[in-house]
C-alpha positions as CSV (number, residue, x, y, z in Angstrom):
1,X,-122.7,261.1,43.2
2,X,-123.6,258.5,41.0
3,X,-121.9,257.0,38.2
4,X,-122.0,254.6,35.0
5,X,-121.4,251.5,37.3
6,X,-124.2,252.4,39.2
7,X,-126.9,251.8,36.8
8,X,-124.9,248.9,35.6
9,X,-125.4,246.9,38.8
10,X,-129.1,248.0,38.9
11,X,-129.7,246.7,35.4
12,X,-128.2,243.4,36.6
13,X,-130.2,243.2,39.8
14,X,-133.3,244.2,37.8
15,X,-133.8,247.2,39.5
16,X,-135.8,249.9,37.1
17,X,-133.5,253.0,36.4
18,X,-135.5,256.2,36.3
19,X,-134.8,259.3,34.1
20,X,-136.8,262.6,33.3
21,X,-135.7,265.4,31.5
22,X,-134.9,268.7,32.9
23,X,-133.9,272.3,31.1
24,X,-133.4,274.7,34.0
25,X,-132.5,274.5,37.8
26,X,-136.0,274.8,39.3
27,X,-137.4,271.7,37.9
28,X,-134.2,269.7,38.2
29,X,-134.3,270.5,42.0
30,X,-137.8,269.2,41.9
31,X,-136.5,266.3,40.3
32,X,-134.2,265.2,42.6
33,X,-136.3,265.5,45.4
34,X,-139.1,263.7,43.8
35,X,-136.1,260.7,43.8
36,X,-135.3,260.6,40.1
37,X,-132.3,258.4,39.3
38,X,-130.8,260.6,36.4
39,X,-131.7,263.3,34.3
40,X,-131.7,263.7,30.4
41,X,-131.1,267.4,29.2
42,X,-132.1,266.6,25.6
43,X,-132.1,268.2,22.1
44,X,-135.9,268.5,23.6
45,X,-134.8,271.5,24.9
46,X,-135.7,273.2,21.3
47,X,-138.8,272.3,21.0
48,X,-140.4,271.9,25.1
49,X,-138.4,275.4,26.0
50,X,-136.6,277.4,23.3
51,X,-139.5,277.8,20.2
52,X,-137.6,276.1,17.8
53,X,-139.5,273.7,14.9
54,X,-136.9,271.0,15.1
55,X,-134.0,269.5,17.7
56,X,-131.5,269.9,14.6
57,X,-131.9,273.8,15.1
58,X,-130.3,273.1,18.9
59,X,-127.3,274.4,18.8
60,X,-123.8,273.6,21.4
61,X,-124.2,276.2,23.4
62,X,-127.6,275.8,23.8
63,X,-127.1,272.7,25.3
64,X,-123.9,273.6,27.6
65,X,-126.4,276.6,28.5
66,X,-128.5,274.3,29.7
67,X,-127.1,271.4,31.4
68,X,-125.3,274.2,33.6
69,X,-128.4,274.8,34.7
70,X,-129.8,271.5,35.1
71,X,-126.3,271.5,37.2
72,X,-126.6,274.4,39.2
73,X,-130.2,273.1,40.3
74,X,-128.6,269.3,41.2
75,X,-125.3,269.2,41.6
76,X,-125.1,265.7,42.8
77,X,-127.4,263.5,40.3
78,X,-126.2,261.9,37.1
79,X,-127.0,264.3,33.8
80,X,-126.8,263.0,30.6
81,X,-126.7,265.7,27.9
82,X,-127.6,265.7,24.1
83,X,-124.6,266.3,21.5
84,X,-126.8,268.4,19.0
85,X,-127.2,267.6,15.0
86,X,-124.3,267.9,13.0
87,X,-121.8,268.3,16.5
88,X,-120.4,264.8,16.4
89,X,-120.2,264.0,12.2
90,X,-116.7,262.7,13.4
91,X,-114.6,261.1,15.9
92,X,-112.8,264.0,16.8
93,X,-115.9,266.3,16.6
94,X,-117.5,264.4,18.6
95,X,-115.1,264.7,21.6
96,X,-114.5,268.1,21.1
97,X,-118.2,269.1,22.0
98,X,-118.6,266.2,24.3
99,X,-115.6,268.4,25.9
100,X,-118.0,271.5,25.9
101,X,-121.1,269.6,27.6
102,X,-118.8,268.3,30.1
103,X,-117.3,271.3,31.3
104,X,-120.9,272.4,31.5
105,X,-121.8,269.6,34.1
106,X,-122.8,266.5,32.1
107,X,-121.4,263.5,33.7
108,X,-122.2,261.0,29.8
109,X,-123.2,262.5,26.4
110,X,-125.5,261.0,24.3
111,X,-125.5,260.5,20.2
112,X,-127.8,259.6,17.8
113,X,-127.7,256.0,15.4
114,X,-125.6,252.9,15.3
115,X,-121.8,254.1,15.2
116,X,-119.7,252.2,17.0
117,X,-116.5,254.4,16.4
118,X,-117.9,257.1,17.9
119,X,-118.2,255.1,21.0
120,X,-114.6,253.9,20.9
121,X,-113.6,257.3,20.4
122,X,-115.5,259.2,23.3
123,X,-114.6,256.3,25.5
124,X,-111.3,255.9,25.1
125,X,-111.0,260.1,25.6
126,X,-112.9,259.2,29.3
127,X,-116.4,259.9,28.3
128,X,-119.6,257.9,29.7
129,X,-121.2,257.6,26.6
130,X,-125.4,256.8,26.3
131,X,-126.5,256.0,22.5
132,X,-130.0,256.0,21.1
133,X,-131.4,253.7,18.5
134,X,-135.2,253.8,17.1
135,X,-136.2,257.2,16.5
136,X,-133.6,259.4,15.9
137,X,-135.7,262.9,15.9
138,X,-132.9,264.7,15.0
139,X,-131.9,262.9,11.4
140,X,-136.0,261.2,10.8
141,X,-137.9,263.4,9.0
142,X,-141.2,262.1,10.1
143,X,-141.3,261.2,14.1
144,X,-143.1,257.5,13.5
145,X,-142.6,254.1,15.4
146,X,-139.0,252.7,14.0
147,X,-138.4,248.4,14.0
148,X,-141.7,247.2,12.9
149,X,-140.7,244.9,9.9
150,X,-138.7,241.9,11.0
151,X,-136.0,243.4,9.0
152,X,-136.3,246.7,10.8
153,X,-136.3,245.1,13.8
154,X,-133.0,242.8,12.9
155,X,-131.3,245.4,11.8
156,X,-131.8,247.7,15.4
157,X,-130.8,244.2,16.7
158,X,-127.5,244.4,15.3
159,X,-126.7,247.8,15.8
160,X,-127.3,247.3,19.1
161,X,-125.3,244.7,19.7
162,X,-122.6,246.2,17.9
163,X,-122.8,249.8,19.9
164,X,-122.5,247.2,23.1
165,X,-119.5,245.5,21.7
166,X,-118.0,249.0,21.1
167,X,-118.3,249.8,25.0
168,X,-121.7,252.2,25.7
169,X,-122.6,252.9,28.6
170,X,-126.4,253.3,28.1
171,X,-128.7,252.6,25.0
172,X,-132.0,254.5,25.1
173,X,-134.7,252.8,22.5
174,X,-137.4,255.0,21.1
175,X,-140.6,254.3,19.8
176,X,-140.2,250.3,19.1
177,X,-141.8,247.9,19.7
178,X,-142.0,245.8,23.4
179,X,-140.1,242.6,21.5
180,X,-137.7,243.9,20.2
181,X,-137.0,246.3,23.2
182,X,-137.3,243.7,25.4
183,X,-134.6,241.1,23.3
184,X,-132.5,244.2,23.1
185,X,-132.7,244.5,26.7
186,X,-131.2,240.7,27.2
187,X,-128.6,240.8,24.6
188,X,-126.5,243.7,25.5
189,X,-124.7,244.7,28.4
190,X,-125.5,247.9,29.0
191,X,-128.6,249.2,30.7
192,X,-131.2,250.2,28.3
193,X,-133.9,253.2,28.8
194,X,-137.2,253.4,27.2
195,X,-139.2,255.8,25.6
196,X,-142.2,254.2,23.8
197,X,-140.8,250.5,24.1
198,X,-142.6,249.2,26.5
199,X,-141.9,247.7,30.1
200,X,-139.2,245.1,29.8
201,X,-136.3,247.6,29.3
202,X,-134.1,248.6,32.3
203,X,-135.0,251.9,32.8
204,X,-138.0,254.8,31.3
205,X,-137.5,258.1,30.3
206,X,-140.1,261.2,29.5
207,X,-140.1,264.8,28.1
208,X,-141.3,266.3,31.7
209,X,-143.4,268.5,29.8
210,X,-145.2,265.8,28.5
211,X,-145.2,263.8,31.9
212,X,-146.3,267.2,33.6
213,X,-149.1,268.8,31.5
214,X,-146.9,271.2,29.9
215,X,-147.5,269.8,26.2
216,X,-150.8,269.9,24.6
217,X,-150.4,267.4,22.4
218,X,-151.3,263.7,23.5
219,X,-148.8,261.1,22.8
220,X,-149.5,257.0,22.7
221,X,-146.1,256.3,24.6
222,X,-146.5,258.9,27.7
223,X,-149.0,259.2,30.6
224,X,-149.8,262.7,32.5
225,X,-149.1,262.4,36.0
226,X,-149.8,266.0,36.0
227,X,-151.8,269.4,34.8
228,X,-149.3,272.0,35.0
229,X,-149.8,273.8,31.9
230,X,-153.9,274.4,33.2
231,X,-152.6,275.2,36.8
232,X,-150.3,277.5,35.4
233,X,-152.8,279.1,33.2
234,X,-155.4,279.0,35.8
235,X,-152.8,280.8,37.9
236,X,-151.8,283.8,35.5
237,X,-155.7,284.3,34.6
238,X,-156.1,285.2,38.1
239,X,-153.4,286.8,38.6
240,X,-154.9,289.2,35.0
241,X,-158.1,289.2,36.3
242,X,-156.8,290.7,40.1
243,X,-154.8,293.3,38.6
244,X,-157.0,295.3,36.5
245,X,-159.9,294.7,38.9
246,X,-157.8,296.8,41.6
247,X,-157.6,293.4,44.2
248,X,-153.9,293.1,43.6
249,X,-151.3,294.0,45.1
250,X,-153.8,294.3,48.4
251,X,-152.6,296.2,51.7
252,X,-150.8,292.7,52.8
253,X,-148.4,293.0,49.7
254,X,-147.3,296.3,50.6
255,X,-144.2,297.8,52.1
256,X,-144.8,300.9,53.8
257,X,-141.6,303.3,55.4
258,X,-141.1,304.7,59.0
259,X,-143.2,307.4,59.9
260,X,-139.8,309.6,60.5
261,X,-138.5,308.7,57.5
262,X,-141.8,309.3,55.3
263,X,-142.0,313.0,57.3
264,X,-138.4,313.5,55.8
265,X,-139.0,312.3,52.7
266,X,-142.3,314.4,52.1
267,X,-140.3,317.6,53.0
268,X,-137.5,317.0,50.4
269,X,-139.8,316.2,47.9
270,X,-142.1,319.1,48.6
271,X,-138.3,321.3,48.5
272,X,-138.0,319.4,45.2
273,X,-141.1,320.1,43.3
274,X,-140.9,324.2,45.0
């Protein structure tokens, strides 16, 4: 199984890390075999799978829920899991439900904005930790590129720098610009992942729902690799279509019992309905 130090000697021989999100075990089996390096069980998980309007309505369990599946479907890759809004306001919240996603199967946990204590804290109590700068979906109201004034930009700069200096183990930037990604990238020590910063960071990540087909909605920072969603509709129209024509289940679908035993049968139901 990999781990931290893995990555870390990719990023430094410039080899490109490569996540994916996953929610259940089905698609995270997929994942693996399709040669994914590690996969993100985010607070995604609300709004791709569970019908919620918002990540912050993504709740612990939730998330333990589903990295145990995400583990059950590949026990040997690297998970990172989402600590959910309002589960790490503190030091010692923090590692009490980064306790909860690592009994689940999550091998680093992942927070939200530039707090450096938090990363002391979870990594001195033995977690891998993965922090996220840009933006933050669960605490911005509006989901809009992050670091575009050279103040903005300066100031992701330093927080950066700062989460490095406090010993993370990953820092994923989302939805800033190429430079500064890219300066980020050079700066700090840890391996960064992308989503929406363009090419120079060490590794990319997607929603596999938007990578897939699954969303509707087009965003600027992904590319569909696939049409699942219209396959899958396709499929179930069909499947509609067959049944109330009478063309499904067809004679090759059916199971059909010894002609002894249907003989026996037939008399005790015949006894039954006397």
């Amino acid at each position: 199984m990999s781990n931290a130090s893995t990555f870390l000697a990719m990023k430094r021989r410039g080899a490109k890390i490569v996540v994916v999100t996953a929610y259940d075990a089905p698609t995270a089996r997929i994942e693996v075999e399709a040669g994914v390096d590690i996969i993100l069980v985010g607070d995604s998980v609300g709004v791709n799978i569970l019908g919620y309007a918002h990540e912050r309505e993504v709740t612990l369990a939730d998330m333990a829920h589903h990295i145990a599946a995400v583990r059950r479907g590949a026990p040997e890759i690297y998970i990172i899991g989402d600590l959910p809004y309002a589960t790490y306001d503190t030091p010692r919240q923090a590692i009490e439900s980064s306790r909860v996603l690592g009994e689940a199967g999550a091998d680093c946990v992942k927070f939200e904005g530039a707090q450096p204590e938090l990363v002391r804290a979870l990594a001195t109590a033995g977690f891998d930790v993965c922090c996220h700068l840009g933006l933050e979906s669960q605490h911005h109201e509006v989901k809009r590129r992050q670091g575009k004034t050279a103040e903005a930009a300066a100031k992701l700069f330093h927080d950066a720098l700062a989460l490095d200096a406090a010993g993370q183990n990953f820092l994923v930037l989302e939805l800033v610009p190429q430079e500064l990604a890219a300066r980020i990238t050079e700066a700090i020590g840890a391996p960064t992942i992308g989503i929406g910063a363009g090419a120079a960071t060490d590794g990319q990540v997607l929603v596999v729902n938007d990578l897939a087909g699954i969303t509707e909605r087009e965003f600027k920072h992904n590319r569909r690799y696939g049409a699942v969603g219209a396959a899958l509709g396709a499929a179930v129209a069909a499947y509609a279509r067959d049944v109330r024509a009478g063309l499904f289940p067809a004679e090759a679908h059916a199971f059909h019992m010894g002609e002894e035993e249907r003989a026996a049968f037939e008399r005790a139901a015949r006894a039954d309905e006397a």
